[in-house]
N, CA and C atoms as a LAMMPS dump frame, in Angstrom:
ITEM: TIMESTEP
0
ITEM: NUMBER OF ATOMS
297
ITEM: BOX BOUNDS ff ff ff
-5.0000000000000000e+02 5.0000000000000000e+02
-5.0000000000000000e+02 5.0000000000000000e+02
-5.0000000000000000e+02 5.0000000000000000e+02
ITEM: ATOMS id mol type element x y z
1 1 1 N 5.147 8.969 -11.503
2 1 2 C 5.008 7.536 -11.601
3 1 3 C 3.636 7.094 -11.094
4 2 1 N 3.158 7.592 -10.068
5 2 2 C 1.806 7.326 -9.481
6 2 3 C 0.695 7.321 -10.22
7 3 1 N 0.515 8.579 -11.238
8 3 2 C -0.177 8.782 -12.257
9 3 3 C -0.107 8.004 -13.077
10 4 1 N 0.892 7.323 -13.511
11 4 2 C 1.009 6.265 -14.952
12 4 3 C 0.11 5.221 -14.411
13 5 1 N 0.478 4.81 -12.945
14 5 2 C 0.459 3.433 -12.8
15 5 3 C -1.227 3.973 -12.534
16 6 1 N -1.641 5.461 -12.25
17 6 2 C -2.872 5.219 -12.02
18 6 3 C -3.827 4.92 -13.19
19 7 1 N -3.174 5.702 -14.188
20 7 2 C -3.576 5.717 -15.548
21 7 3 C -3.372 4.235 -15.942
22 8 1 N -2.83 3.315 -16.227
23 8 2 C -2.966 2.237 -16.805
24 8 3 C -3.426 1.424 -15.633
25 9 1 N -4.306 1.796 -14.162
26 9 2 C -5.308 0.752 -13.768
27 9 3 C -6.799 0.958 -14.273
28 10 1 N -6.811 2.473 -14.576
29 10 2 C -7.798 2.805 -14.689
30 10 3 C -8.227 2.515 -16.791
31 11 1 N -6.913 2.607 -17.23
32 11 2 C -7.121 1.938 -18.772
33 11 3 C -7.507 0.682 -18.856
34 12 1 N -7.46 -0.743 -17.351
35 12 2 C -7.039 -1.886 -17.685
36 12 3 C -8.597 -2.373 -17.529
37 13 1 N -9.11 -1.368 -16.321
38 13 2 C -10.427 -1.362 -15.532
39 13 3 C -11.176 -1.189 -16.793
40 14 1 N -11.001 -0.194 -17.953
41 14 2 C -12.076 -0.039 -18.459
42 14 3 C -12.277 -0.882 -19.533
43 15 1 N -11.049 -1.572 -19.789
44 15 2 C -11.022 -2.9 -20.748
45 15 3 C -12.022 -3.617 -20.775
46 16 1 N -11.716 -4.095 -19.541
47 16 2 C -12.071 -5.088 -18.464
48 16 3 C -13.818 -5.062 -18.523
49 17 1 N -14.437 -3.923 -17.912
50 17 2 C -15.641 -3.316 -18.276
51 17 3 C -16.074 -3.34 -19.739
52 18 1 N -15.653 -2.403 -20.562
53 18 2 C -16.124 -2.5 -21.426
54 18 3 C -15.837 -3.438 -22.93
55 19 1 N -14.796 -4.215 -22.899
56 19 2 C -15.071 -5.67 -23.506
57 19 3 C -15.963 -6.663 -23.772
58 20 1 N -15.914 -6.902 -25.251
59 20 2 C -17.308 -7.597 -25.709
60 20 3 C -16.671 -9.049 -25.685
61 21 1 N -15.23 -9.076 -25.524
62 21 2 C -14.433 -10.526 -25.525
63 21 3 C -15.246 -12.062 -24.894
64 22 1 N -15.692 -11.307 -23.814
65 22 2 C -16.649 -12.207 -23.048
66 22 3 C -16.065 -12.758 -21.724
67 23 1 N -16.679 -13.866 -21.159
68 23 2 C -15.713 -14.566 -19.834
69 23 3 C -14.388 -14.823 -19.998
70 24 1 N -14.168 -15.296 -21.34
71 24 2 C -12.991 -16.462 -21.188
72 24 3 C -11.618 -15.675 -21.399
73 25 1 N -12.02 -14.479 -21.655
74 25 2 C -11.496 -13.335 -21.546
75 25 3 C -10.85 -12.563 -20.308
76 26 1 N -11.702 -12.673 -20.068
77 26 2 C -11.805 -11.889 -18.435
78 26 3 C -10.866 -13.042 -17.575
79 27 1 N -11.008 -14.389 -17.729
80 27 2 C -10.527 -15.081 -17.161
81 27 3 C -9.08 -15.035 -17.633
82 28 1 N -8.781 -15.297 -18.843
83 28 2 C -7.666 -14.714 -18.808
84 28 3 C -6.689 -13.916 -18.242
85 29 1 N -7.249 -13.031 -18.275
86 29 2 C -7.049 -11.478 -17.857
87 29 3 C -6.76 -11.464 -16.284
88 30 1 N -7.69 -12.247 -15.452
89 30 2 C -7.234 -12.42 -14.097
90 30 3 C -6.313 -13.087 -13.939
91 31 1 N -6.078 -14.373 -14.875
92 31 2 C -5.153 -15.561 -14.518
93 31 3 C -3.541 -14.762 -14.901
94 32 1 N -3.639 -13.903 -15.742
95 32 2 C -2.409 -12.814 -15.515
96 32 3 C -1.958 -11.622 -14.83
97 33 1 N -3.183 -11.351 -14.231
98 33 2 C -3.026 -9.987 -13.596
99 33 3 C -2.428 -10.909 -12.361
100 34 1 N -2.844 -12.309 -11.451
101 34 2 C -2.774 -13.051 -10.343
102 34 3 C -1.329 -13.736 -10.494
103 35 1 N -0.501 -14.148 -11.946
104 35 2 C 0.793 -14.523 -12.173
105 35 3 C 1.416 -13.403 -11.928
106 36 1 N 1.097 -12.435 -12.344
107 36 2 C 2.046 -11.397 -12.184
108 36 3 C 2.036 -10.286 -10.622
109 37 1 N 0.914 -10.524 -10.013
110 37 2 C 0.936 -10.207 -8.442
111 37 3 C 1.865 -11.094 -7.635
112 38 1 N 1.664 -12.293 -7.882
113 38 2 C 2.284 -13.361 -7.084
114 38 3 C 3.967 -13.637 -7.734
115 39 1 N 4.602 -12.867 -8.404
116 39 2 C 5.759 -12.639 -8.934
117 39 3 C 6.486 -12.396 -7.788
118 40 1 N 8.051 -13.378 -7.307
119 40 2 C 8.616 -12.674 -6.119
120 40 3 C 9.339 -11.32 -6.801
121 41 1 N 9.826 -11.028 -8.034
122 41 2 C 10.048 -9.775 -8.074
123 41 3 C 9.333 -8.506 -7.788
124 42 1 N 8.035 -8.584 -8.231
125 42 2 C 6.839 -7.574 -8.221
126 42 3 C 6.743 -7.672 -6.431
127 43 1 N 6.538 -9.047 -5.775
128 43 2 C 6.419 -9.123 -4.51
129 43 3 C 7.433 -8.07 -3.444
130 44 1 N 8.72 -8.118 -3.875
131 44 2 C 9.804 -8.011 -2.884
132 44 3 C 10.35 -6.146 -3.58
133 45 1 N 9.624 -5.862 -5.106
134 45 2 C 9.369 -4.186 -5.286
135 45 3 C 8.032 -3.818 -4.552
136 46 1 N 7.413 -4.438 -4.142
137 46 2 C 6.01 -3.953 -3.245
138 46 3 C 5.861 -3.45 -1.859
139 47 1 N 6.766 -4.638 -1.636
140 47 2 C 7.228 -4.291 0.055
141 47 3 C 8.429 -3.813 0.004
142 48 1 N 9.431 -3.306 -0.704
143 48 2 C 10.373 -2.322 -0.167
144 48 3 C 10.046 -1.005 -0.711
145 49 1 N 8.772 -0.513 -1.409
146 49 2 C 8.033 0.195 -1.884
147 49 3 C 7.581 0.766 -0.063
148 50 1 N 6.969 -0.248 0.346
149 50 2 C 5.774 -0.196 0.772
150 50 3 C 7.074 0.493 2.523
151 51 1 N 7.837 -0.141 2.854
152 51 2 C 9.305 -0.049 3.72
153 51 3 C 9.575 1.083 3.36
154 52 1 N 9.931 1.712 2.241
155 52 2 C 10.47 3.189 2.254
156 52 3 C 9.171 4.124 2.586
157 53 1 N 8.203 3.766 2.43
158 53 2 C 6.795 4.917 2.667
159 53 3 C 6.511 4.737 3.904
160 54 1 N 7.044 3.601 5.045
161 54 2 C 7.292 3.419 6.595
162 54 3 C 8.359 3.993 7.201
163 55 1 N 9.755 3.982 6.328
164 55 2 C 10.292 4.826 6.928
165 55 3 C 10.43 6.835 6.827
166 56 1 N 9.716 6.878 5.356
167 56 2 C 9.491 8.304 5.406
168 56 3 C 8.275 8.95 6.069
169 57 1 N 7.418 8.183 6.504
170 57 2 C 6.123 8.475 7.382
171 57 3 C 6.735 8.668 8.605
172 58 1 N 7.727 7.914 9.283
173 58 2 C 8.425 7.995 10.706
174 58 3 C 9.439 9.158 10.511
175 59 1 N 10.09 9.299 9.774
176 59 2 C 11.194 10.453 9.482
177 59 3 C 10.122 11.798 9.531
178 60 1 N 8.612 11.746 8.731
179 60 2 C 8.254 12.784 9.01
180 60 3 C 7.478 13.064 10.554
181 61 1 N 6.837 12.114 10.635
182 61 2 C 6.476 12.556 12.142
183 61 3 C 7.747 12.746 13.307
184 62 1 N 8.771 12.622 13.399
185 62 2 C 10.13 12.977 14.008
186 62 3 C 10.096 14.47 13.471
187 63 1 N 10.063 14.575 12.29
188 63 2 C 9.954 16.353 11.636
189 63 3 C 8.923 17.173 12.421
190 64 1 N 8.085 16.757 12.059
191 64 2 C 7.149 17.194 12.613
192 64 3 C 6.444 17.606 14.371
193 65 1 N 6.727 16.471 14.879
194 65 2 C 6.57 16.167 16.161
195 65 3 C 7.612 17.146 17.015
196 66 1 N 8.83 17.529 16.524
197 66 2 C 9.779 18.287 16.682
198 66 3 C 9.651 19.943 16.657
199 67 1 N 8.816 19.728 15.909
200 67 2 C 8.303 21.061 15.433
201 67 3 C 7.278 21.693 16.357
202 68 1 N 6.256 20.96 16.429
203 68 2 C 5.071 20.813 16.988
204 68 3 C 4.846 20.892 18.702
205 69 1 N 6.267 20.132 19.268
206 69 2 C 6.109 19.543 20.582
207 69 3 C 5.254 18.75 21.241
208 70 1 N 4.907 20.109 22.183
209 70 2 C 4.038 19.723 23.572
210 70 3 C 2.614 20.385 23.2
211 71 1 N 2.35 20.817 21.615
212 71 2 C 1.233 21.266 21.538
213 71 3 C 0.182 20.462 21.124
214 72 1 N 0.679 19.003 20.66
215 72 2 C -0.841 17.891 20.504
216 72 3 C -0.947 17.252 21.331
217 73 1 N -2.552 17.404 21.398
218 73 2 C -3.055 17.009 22.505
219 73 3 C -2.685 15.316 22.41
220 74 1 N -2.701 15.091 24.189
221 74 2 C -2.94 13.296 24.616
222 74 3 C -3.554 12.724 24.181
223 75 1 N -4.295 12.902 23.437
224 75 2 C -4.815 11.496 22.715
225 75 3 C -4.682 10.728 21.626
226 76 1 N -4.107 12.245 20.817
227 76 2 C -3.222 12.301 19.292
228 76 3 C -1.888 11.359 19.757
229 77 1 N -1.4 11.791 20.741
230 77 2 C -0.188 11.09 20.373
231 77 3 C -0.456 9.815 21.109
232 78 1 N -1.164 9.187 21.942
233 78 2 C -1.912 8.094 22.347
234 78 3 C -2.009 7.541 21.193
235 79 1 N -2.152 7.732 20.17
236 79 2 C -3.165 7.267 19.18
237 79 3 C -2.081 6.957 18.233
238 80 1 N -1.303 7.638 17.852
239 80 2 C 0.259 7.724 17.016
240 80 3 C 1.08 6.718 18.049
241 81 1 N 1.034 6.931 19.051
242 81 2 C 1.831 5.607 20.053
243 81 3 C 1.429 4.042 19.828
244 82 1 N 0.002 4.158 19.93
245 82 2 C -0.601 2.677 19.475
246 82 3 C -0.539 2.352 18.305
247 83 1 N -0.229 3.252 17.062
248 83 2 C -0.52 2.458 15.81
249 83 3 C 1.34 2.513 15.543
250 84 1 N 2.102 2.883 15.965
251 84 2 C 3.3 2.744 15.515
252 84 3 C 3.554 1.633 16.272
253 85 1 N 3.213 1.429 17.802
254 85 2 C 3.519 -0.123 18.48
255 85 3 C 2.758 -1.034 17.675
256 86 1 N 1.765 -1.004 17.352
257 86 2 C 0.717 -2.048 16.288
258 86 3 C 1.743 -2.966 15.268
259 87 1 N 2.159 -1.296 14.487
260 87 2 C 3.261 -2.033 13.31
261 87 3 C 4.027 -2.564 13.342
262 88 1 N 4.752 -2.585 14.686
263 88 2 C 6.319 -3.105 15.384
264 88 3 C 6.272 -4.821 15.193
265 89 1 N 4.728 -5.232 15.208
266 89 2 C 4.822 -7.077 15.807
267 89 3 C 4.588 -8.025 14.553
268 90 1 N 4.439 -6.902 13.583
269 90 2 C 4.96 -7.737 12.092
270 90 3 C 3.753 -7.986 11.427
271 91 1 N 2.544 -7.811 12.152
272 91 2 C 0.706 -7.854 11.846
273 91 3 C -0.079 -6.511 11.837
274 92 1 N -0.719 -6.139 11.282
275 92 2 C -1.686 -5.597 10.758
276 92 3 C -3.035 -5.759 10.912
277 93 1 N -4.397 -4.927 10.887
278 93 2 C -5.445 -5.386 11.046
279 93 3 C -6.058 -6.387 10.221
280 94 1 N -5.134 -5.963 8.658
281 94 2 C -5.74 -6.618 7.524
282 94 3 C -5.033 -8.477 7.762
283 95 1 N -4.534 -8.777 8.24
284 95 2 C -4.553 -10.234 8.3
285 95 3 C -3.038 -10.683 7.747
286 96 1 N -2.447 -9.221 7.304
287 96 2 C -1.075 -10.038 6.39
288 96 3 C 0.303 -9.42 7.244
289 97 1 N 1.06 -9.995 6.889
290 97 2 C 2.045 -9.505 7.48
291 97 3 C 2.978 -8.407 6.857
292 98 1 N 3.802 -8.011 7.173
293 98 2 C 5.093 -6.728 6.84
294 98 3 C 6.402 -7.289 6.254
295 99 1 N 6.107 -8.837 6.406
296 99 2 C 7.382 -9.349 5.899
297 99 3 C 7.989 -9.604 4.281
């Protein structure tokens, strides 16, 4: 699935680019790509997209960490401590939220 969706950004990109349509075109083209981002369906498949790749990132470091123990060093897991408390308060660096 990753591939399709990579394949038809990279088909949409080159439209986009190489189109002789002109602006009003292009404008188009955003004013649908921006209806269809701002879709609460597309919205609420994004973030439970985005929720299952949070909880299989935590399921694997539990795998892992298990595995691993007492052999990474303090700062690694310093560092895995702060960005998993980071995610907990619903904000991000980027400005948006998790909700």
């Amino acid at each position: 699935m990753r591939y399709r969706l990579t394949f038809i950004a990279g088909l949409a990109l080159g439209y986009v680019i190489g189109t002789r349509a002109g602006r009003e075109r292009y404008e188009q083209m955003k004013k649908s790509a921006r209806q269809f981002a701002q879709n609460p369906a597309v919205r609420n498949t994004a973030e439970s997209a985005a929720q299952s790749g949070r909880d299989l990132a935590g399921k694997a470091y539990h795998a892992v960490s298990e595995k691993v123990g007492e052999k990474v060093p303090a700062s690694v897991a310093d560092r895995v401590r702060s960005l998993r408390d980071r995610g907990q308060n619903g904000e991000d660096d980027w400005g948006t939220s998790n909700t």
